[in-house]
N, CA, C and O atoms as a GROMACS GRO file, in nm:
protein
  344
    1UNK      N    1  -0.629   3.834  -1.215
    1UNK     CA    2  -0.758   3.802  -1.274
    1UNK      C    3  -0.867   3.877  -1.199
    1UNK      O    4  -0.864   3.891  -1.076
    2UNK      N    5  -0.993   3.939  -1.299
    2UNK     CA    6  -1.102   3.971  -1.202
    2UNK      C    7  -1.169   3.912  -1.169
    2UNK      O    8  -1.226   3.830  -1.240
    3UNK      N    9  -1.200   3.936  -1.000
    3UNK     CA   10  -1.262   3.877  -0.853
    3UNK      C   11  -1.402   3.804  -0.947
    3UNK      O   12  -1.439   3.688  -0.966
    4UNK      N   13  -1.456   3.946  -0.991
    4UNK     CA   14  -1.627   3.939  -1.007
    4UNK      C   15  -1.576   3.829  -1.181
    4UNK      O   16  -1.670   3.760  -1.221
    5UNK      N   17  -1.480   3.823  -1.243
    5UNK     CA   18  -1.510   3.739  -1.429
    5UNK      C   19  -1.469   3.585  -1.328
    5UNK      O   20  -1.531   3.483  -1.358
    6UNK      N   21  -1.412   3.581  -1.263
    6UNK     CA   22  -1.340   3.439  -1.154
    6UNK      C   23  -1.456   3.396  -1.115
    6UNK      O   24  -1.510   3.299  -1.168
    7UNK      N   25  -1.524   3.488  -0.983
    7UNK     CA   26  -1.640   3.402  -0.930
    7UNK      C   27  -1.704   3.401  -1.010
    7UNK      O   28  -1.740   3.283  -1.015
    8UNK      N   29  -1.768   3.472  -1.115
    8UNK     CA   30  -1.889   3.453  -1.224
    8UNK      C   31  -1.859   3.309  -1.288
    8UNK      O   32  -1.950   3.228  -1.271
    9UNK      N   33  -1.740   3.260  -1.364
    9UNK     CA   34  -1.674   3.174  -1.450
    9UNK      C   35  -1.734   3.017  -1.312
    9UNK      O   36  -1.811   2.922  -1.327
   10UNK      N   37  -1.658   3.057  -1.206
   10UNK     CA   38  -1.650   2.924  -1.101
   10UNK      C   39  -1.833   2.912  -1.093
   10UNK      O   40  -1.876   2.801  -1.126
   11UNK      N   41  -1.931   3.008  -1.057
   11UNK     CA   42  -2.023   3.003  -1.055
   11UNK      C   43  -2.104   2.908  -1.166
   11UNK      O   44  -2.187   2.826  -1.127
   12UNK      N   45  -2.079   2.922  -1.281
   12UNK     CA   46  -2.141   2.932  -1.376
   12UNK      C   47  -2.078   2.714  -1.418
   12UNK      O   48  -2.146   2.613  -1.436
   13UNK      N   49  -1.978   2.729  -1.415
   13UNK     CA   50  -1.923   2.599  -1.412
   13UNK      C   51  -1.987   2.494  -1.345
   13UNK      O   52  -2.037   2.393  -1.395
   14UNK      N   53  -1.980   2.544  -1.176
   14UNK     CA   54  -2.060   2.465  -1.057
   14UNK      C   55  -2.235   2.380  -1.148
   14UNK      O   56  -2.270   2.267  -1.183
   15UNK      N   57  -2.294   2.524  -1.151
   15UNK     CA   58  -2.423   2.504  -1.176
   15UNK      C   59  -2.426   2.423  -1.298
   15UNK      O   60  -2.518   2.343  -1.310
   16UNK      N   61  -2.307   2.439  -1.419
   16UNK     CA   62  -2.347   2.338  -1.492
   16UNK      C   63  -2.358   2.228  -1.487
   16UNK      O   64  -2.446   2.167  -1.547
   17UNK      N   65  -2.230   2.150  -1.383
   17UNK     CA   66  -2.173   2.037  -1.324
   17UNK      C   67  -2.285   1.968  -1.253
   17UNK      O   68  -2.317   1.849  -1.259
   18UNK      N   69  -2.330   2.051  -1.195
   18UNK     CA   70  -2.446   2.030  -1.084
   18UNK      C   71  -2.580   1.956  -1.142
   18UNK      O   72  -2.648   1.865  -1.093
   19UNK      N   73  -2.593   2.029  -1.262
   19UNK     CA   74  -2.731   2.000  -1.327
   19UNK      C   75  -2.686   1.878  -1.432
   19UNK      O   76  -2.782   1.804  -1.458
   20UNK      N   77  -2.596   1.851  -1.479
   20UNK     CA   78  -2.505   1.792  -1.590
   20UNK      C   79  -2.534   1.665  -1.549
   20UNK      O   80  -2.619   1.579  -1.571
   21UNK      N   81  -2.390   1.687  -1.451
   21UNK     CA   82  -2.388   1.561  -1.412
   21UNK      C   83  -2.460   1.481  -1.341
   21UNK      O   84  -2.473   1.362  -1.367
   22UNK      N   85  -2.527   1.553  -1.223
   22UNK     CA   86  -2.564   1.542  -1.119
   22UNK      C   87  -2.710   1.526  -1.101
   22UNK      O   88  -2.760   1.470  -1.004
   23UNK      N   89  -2.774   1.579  -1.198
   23UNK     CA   90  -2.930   1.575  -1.220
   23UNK      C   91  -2.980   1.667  -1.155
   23UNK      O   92  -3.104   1.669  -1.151
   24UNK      N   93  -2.883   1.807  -1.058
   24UNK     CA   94  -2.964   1.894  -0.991
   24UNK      C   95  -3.065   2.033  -1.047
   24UNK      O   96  -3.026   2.129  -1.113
   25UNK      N   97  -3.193   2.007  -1.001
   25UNK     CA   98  -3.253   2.114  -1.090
   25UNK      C   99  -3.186   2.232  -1.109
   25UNK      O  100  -3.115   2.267  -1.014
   26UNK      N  101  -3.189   2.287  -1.186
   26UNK     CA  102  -3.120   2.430  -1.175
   26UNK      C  103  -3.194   2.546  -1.019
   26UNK      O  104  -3.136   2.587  -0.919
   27UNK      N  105  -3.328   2.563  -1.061
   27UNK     CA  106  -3.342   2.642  -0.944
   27UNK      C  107  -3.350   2.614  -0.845
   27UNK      O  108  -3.438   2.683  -0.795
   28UNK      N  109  -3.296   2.528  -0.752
   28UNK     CA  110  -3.233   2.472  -0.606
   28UNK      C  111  -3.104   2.503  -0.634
   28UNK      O  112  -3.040   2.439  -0.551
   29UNK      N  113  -3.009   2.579  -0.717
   29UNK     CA  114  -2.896   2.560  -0.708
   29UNK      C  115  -2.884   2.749  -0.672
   29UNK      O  116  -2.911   2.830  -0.760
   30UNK      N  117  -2.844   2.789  -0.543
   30UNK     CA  118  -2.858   2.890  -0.494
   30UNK      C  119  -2.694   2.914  -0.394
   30UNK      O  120  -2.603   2.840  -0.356
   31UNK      N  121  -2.720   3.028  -0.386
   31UNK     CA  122  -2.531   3.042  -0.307
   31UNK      C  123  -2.558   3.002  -0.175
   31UNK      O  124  -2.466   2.974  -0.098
   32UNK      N  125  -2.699   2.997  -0.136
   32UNK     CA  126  -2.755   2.933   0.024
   32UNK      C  127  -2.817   2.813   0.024
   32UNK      O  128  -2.888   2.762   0.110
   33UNK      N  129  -2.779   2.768  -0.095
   33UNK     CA  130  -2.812   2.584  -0.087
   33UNK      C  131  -2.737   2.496  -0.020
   33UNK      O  132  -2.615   2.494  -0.041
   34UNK      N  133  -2.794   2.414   0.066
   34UNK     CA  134  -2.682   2.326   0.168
   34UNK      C  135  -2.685   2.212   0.019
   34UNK      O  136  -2.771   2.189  -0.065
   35UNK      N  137  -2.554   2.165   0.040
   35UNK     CA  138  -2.574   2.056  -0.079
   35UNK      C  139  -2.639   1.912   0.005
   35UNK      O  140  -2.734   1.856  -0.049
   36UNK      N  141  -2.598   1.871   0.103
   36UNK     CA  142  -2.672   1.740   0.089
   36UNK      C  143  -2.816   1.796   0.104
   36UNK      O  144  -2.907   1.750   0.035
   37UNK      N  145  -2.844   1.923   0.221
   37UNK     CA  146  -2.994   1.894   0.283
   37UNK      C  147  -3.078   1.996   0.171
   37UNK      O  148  -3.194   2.016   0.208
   38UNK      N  149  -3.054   2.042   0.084
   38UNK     CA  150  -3.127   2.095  -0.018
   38UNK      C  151  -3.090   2.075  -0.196
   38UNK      O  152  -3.166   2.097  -0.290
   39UNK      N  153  -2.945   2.027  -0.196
   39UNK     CA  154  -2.942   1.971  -0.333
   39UNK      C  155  -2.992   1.823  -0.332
   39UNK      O  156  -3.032   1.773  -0.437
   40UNK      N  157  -2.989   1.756  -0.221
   40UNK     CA  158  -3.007   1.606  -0.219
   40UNK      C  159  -2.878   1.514  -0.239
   40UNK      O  160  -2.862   1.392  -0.248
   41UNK      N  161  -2.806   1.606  -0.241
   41UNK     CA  162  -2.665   1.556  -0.292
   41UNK      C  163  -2.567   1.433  -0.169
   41UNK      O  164  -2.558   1.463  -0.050
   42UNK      N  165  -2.508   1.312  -0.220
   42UNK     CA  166  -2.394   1.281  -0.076
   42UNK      C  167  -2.328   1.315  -0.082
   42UNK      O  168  -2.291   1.410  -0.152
   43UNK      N  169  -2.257   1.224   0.026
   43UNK     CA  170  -2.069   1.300   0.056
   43UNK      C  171  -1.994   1.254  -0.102
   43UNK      O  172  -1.922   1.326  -0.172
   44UNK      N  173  -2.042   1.093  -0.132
   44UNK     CA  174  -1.956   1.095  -0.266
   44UNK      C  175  -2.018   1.156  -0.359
   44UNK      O  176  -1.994   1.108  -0.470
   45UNK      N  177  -2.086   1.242  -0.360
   45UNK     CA  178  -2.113   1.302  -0.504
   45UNK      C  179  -2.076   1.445  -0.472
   45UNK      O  180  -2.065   1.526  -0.565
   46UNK      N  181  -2.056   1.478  -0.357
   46UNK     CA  182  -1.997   1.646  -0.312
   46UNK      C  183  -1.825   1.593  -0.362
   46UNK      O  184  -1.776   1.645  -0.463
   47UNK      N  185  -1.757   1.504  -0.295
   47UNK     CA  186  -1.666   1.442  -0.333
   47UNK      C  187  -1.633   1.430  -0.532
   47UNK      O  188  -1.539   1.476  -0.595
   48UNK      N  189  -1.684   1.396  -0.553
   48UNK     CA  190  -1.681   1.380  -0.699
   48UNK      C  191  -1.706   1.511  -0.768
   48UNK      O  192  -1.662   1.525  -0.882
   49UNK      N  193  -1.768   1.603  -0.714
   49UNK     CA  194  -1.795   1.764  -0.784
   49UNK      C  195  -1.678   1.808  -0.758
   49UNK      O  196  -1.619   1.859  -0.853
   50UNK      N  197  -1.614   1.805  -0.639
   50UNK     CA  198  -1.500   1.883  -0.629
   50UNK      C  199  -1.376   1.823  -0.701
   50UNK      O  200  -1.300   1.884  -0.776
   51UNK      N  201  -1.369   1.675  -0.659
   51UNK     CA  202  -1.279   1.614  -0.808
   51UNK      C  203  -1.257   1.711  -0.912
   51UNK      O  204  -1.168   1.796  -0.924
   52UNK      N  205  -1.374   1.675  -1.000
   52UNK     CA  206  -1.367   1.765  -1.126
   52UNK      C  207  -1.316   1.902  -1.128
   52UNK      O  208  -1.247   1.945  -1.220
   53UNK      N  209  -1.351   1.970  -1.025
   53UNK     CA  210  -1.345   2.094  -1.025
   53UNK      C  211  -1.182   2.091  -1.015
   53UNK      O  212  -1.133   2.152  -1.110
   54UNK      N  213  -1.095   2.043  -0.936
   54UNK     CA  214  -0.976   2.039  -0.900
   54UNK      C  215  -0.892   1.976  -1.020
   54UNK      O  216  -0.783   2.008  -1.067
   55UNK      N  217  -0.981   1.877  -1.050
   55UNK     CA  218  -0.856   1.841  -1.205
   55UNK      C  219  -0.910   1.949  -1.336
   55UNK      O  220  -0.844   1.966  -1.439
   56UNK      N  221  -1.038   2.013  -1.308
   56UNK     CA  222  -1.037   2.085  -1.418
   56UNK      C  223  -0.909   2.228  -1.440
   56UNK      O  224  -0.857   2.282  -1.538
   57UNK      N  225  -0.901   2.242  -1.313
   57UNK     CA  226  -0.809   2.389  -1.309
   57UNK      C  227  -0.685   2.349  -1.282
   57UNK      O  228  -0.600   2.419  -1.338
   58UNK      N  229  -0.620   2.213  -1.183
   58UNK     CA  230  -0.505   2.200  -1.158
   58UNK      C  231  -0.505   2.228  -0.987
   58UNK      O  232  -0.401   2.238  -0.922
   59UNK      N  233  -0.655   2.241  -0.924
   59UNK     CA  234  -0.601   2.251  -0.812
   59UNK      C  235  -0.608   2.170  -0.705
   59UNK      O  236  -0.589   2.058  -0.754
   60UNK      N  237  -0.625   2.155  -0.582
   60UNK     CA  238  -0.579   2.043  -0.497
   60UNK      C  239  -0.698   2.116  -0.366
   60UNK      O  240  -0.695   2.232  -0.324
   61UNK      N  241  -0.769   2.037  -0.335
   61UNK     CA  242  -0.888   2.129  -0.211
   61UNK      C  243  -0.816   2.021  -0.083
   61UNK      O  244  -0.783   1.914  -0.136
   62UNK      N  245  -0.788   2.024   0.049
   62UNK     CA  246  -0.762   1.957   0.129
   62UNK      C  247  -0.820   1.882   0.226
   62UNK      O  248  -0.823   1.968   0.314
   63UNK      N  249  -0.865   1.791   0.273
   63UNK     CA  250  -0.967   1.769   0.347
   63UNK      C  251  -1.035   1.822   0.454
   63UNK      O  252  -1.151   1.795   0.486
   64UNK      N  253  -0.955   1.901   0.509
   64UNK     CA  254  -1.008   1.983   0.595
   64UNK      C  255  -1.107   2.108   0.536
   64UNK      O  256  -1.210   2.156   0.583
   65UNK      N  257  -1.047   2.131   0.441
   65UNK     CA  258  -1.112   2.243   0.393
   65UNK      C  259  -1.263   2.227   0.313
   65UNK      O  260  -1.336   2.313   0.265
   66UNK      N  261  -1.278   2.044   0.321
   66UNK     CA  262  -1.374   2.001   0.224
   66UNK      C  263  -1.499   1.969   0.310
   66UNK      O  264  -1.607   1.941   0.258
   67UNK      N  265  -1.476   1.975   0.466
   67UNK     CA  266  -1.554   1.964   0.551
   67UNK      C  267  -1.621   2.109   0.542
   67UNK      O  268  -1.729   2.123   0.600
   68UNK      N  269  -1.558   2.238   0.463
   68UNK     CA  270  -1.658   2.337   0.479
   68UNK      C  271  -1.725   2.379   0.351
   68UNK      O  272  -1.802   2.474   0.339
   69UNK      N  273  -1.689   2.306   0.269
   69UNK     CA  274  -1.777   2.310   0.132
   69UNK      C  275  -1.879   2.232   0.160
   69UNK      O  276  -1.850   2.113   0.145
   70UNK      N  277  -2.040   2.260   0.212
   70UNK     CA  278  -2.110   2.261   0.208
   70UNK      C  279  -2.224   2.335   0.165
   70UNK      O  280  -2.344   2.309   0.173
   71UNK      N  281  -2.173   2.413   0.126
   71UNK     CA  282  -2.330   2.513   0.098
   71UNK      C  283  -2.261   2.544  -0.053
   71UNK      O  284  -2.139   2.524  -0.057
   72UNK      N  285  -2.305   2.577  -0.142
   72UNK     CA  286  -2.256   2.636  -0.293
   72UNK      C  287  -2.198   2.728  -0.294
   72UNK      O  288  -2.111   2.744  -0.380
   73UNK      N  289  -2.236   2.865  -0.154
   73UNK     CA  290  -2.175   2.995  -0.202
   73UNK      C  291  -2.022   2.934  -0.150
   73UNK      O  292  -1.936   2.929  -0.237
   74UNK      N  293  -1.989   2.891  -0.024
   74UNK     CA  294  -1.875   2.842   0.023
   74UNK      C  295  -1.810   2.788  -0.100
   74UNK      O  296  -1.712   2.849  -0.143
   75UNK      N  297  -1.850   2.685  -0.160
   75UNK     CA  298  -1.753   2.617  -0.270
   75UNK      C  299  -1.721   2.700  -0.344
   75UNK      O  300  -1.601   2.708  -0.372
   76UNK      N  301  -1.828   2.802  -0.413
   76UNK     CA  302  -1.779   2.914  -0.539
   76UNK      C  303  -1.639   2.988  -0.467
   76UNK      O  304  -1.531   2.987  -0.526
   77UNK      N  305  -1.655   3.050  -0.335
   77UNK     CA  306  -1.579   3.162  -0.284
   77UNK      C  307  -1.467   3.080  -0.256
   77UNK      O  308  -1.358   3.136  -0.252
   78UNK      N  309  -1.474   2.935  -0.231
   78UNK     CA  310  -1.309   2.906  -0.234
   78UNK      C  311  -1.239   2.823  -0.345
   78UNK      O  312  -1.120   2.793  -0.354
   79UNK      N  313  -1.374   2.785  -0.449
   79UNK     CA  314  -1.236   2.772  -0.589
   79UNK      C  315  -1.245   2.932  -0.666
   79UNK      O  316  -1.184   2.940  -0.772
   80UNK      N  317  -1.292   3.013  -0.635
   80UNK     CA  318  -1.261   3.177  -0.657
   80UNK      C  319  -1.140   3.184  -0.589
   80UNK      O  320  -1.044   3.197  -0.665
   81UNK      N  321  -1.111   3.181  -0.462
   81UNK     CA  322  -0.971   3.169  -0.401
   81UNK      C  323  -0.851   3.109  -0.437
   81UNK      O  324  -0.734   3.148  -0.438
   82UNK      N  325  -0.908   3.006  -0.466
   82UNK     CA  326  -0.750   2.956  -0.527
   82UNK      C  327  -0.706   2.940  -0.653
   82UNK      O  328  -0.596   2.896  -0.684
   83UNK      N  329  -0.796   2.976  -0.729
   83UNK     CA  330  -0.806   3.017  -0.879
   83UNK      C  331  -0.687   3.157  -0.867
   83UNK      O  332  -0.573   3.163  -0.912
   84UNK      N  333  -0.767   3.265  -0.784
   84UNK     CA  334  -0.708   3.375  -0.801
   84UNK      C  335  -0.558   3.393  -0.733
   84UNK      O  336  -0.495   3.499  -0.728
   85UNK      N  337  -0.504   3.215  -0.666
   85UNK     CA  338  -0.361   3.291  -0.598
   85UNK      C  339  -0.287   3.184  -0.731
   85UNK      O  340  -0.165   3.170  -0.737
   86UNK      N  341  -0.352   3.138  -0.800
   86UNK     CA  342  -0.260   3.079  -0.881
   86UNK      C  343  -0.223   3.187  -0.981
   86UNK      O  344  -0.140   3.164  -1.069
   0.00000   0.00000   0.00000
């Protein structure tokens, strides 16, 4: 799959999710947005974004790895990652 149609697709998903569900304005939603200290977002609602994201594709994020999804570009670049080894 291509890198740049993957991250564009994961990108584009996030921000909808974000604003959808979540009530986040769209323009705070940046690849250098911390999610709690600039989306306003908590742990259960960072928790619950990635849910979705993981049952939407089939994939599984680990807890360790969920301690570094904090910022948006981080989350895009690693469901881009595991999108692309599936």
């Amino acid at each position: 799959m291509n890198t740049d149609t993957t991250r564009d697709k994961v990108e584009s998903e996030l921000r909808a999710l974000l604003t959808e569900r979540f009530e986040v304005p769209a323009e705070l939603i940046t690849p250098q947005a911390h999610v709690f200290g600039d989306l306003g977002l908590d742990s259960v609602d960072l928790m619950s974004a990635v849910a979705i994201m993981e049952e939407r594709h089939q994939l599984t994020v680990s807890d360790k790895d969920l301690e570094n999804l904090l910022v948006i570009g981080g989350i895009i670049d690693h469901f881009t990652e595991l999108l692309e080894r599936t």
